[in-house]
C-alpha positions as CSV (number, residue, x, y, z in Angstrom):
1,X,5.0,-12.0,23.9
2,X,5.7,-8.4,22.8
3,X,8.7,-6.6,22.4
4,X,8.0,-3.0,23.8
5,X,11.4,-3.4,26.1
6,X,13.5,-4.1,22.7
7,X,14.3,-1.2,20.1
8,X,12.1,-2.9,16.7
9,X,13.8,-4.2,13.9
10,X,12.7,-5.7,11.0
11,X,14.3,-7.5,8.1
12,X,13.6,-6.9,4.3
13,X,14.3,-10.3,2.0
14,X,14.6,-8.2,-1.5
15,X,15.1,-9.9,-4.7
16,X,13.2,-11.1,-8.3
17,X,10.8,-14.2,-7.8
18,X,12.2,-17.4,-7.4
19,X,15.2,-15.9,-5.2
20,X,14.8,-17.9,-2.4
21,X,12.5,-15.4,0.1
22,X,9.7,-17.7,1.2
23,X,12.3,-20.4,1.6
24,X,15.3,-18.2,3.5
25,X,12.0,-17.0,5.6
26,X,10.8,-20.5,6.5
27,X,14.8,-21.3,7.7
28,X,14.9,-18.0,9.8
29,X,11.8,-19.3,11.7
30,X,12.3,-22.6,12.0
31,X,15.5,-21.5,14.3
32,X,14.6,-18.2,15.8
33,X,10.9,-17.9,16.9
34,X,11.3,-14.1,17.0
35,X,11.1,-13.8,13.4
36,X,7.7,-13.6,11.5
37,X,6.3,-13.0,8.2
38,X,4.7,-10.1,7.1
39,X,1.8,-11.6,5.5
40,X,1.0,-8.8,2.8
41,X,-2.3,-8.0,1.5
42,X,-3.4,-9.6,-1.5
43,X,-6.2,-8.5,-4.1
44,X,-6.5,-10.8,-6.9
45,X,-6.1,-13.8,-8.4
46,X,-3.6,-16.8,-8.3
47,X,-2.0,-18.8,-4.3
48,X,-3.1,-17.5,-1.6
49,X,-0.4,-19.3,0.9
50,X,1.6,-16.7,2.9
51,X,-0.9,-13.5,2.3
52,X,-3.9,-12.2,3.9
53,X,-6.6,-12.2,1.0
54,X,-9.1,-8.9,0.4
55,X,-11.0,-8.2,-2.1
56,X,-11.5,-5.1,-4.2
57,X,-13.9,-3.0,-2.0
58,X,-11.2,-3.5,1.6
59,X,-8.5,-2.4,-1.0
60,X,-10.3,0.9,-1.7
61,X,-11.1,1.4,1.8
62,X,-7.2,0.8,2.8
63,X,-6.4,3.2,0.5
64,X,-9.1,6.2,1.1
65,X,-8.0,5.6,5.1
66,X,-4.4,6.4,3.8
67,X,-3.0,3.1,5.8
68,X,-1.0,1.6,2.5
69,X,2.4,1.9,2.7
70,X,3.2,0.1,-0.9
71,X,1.4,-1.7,-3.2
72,X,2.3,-3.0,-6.8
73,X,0.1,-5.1,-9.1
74,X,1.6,-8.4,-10.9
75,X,0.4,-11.6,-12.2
76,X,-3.1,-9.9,-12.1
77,X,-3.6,-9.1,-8.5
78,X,-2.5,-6.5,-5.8
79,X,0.1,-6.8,-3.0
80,X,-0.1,-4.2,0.0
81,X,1.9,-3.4,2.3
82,X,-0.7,-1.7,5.4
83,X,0.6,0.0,8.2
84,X,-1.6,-1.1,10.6
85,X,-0.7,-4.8,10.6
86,X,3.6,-3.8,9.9
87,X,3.3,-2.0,13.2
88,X,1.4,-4.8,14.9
89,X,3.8,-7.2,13.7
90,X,7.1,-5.3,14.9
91,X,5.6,-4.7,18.6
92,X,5.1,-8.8,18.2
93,X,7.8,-9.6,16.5
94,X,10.9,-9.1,14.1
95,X,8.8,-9.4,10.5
96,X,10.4,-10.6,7.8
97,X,9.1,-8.3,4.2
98,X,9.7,-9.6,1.3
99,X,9.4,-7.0,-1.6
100,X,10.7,-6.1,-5.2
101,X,10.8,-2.9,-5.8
102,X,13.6,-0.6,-4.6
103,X,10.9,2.4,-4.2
104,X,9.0,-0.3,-2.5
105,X,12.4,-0.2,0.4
106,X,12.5,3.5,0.0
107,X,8.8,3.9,1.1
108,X,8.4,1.7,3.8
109,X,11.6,2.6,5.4
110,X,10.3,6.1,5.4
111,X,7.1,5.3,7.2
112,X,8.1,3.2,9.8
113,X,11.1,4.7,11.0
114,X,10.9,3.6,14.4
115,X,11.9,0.3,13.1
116,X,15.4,-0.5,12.3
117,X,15.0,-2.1,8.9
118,X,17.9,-4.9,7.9
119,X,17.8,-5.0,4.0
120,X,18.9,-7.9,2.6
121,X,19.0,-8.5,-1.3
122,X,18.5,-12.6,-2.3
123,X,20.1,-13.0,-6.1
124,X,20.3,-16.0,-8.3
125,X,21.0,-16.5,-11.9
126,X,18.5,-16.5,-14.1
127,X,18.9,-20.1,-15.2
128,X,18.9,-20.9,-11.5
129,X,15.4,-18.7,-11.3
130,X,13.7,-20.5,-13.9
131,X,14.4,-24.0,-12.6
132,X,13.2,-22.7,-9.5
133,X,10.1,-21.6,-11.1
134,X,9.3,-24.5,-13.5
135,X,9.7,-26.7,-10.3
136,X,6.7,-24.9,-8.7
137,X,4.6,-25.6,-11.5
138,X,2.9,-22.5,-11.3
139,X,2.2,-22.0,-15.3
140,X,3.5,-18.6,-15.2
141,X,7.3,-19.3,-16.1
142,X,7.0,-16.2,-19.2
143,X,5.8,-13.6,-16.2
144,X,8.1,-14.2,-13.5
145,X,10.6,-14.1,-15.7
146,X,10.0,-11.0,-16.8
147,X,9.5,-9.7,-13.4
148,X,13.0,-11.0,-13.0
149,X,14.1,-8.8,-15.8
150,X,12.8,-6.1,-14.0
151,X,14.0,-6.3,-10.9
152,X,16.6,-4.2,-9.9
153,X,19.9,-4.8,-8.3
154,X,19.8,-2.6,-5.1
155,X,22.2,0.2,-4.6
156,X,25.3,-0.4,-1.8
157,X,24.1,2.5,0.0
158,X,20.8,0.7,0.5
159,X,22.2,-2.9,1.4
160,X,22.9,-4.2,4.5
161,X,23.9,-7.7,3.1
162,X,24.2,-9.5,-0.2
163,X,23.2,-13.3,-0.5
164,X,23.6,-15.3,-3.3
165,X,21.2,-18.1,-2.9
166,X,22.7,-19.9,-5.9
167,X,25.4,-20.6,-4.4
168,X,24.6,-20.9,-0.6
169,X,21.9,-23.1,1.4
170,X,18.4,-21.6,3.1
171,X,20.3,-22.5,6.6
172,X,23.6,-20.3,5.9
173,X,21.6,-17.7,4.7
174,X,19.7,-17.4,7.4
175,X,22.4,-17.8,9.6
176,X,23.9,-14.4,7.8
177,X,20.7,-12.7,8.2
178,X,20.4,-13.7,12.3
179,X,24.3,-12.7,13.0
180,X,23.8,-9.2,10.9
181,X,20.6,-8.7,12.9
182,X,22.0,-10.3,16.4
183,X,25.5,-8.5,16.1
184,X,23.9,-4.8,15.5
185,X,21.7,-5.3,18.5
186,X,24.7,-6.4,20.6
187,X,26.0,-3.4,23.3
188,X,29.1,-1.5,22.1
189,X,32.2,-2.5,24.2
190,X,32.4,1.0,25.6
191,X,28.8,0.8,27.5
């Protein structure tokens, strides 16, 4: 069912790994149909659960054809952002990004701006991130970690909501996310 009747709007989950996206993601959904992840590209090595996998070769051919929005290498392999399958998404659906990078929010937001973008940074504490991490048993506690370290806390002027997933469950978060999304899209009193 698409959405051409309905302005689009999208939703970015930003945050370091282990900050509750894919989790905050599967509560939206599980309660609101209308939300969908953006399954990025991914080049590389390591799960391949939530992305659509490519190899080397499509990646340089995405590039040459000038349809990647974003990409950043980590843990050895390649996430894109393509515009192709964003805008397919948002006439679909509301899609739910998850990215790490501020200029990542900055570059996407720029090219799509037909869509309303909702950015919404997911924190926890470090101690809270490395649990989270161990518990996946992933073997790569010493990278994420340090991809934690890197990640930056987004400026207010970029921020449409703050979550602290510490500290709150997947369901209230969500619930945050749906009322910021649902309450912007509601009609002003004076139409």
């Amino acid at each position: 069912m698409g959405r051409q009747e309905d302005p689009l709007t999208g939703v970015v989950l930003y945050g370091p790994p282990a900050a509750g996206k894919d989790t905050i993601t599967r509560a939206l959904i599980a309660v609101d149909q209308r939300y969908e992840l953006f399954r990025r590209l991914k080049a590389g090595p390591g799960r391949s659960s939530g992305y659509r996998m490519i190899d080397g070769t499509t990646l340089q051919t995405l590039r040459a054809s000038g349809r990647v929005l974003w990409e950043n290498t980590r843990y050895g392999a390649t996430y894109v952002v393509d515009q192709p399958a964003l805008n397919f998404v948002a006439a679909q659906a509301i899609p739910v990004l998850h990215l790490g990078q501020v200029e990542a929010i900055n570059r996407v937001t720029a090219a799509t701006s037909e869509i309303r973008w909702f950015v919404v940074e997911l924190w926890c504490s470090r101690a809270v991130a490395a649990e989270r991490i161990s518990e996946r048993q992933t073997g790569d506690l010493p990278e994420r970690l340090a991809a934690y370290d890197q990640t930056e806390r987004l400026p207010d002027a970029l921020t449409d909501l703050r979550i602290a997933t510490d500290t709150m469950t997947p369901q209230e978060a969500s619930d945050q996310i749906r009322d910021l999304v649902m309450l912007d899209a509601a009609p002003s009193p004076d139409a």
